[in-house]
C-alpha positions, 0 to 999 in steps of 0.5 A: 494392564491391571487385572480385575474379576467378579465373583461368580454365581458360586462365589468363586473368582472369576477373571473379566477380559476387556472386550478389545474390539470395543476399545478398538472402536472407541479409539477409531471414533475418537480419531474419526472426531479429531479428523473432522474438527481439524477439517473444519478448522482449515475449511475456517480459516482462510488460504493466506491468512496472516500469521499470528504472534505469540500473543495470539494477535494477527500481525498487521502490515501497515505501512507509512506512504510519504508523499512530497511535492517540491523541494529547494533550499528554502521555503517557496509555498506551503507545498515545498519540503527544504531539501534539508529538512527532506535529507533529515528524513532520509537520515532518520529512517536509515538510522532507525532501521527502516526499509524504504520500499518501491510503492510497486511492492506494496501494490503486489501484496495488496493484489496478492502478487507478493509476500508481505513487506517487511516490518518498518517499511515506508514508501516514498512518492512525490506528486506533479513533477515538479523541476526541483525533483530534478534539481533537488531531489534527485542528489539526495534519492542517488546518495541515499539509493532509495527507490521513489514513484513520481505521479506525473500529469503530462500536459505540465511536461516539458511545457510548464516553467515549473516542471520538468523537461521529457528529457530529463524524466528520462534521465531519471528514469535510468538511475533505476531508483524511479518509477514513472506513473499518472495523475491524470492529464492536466490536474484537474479539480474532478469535483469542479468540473462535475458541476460545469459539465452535464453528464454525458460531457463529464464522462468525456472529460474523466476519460480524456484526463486518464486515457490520454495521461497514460498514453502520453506517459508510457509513449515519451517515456516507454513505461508502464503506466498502471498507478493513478494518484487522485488529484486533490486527493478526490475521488468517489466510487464512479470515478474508481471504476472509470480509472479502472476501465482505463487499465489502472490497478491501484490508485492513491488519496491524501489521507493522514493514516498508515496503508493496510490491508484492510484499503481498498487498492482504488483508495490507499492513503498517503500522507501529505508532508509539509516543512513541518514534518519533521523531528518529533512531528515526523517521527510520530507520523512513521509510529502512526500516532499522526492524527488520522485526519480521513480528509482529502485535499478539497 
């Protein structure tokens, strides 16, 4: 420490000695200030907040959920994917170092049950139960060993020509690739149905169409069935909470954009593929830069 002095009232040198007990409270209040900033920091930011990146950017979880309805060798309806252009799908993603993940993961992060998933996830679902899952989808989902959720409306099963038998929904379910969950009872246009009915009667009709779909499903196929995918894609704010007095967790609409989690877990779009989506069109679906169409099938 370097030394310094004053000169007394006589002129002669006179050595000053620092006042150590100031220094001492100067440096305690210093770290007392320190303490409380970092306080208040943590008290700030929330528990759980996402990491941030070199850049200082919050890393975003955006994940692409794909949703399929018919498949076969050709193209019957505007609904149906060629099971080839639905393998170059499949293809793409397993050559450009995408995850194909349960739809169930991505539900627990939105729940805050699971940690994030990881980057170039995508989800894979298929709506109504169509018999071509069976027939056509099905050799691709096993070669490739993908997991896939099929949103299935009961009253269709084992009953439709088009749809698929309970038994082979069972047969299905044991390749452990799939998982079984509602889209209400019989499908129907909720909007539609709002004008014919008076309130009283509506509400009826809404609850028939979630309860007796999840436990028809979870009685012939003994699953559980918590995931509703809005028919039509339509739904309003009354209709999340019936669907969620009726026991289901997370439910999915048809709209063109990437899930985040910034959704409401009642409302998570989902793109709807057709046999267009493919080559560059589908390549720019899974980068996000599809137009963002916010528009449910009316």
């Amino acid at each position: 420490m370097r030394r310094s002095y004053n000169l007394s009232e006589d002129g002669k040198k006179m050595e000053c000695i620092p006042n150590t007990g100031i220094i001492k409270n100067i440096g305690t209040s210093l770290l007392s200030i320190f303490a409380f900033f970092n306080f208040l920091f943590f008290l700030i930011i929330p528990v759980g907040a996402e990491v941030k990146n070199g850049q200082d950017k919050p890393t975003q979880v955006q994940v692409p959920i794909l949703l399929y309805h018919r498949f076969g060798p050709s193209v019957a309806d505007s609904m149906t994917i060629t099971s080839a252009v639905f393998e170059s799908h499949l293809e793409y993603l397993r050559k450009n170092g995408y995850t194909v993940i349960p739809l169930r993961q991505l539900v627990n992060y939105y729940r805050r049950k699971g940690p994030p998933p990881p980057k170039k996830s995508v989800v894979i679902v298929v709506d109504d139960g169509h018999k071509t899952v069976y027939t056509d989808m099905l050799p691709l989902v096993k070669r490739y060993h993908i997991p896939v959720t099929l949103f299935l409306y009961p009253s269709a099963i084992s009953n439709a020509s088009y749809a698929m038998t309970w038994d082979q929904l069972r047969e299905i379910k044991k390749t452990g690739l799939f998982d079984l969950q509602g889209h209400t009872y019989w499908h129907p246009n909720f909007k539609k149905e709002q004008k014919k009915l008076n309130p009283a009667n509506y509400e009826k009709f809404v609850e028939m169409q979630l309860k007796k779909s999840k436990e028809r499903l979870e009685k012939n196929l003994d699953v559980n069935v918590d995931m509703l995918a809005w028919p039509f894609g339509i739904y309003d704010d009354w209709l999340i909470a019936k669907a969620a007095e009726a026991g289901y967790t997370a439910a999915f609409t048809i709209e063109r954009y990437h899930a985040s989690r910034f959704d409401n877990v009642m409302k998570i779009p989902r793109y709807l593929l057709n046999n267009a989506d493919k080559g560059k069109v589908f390549e720019g679906i899974l980068e996000g830069n599809s137009p963002a169409e916010r528009m449910a099938i009316r």
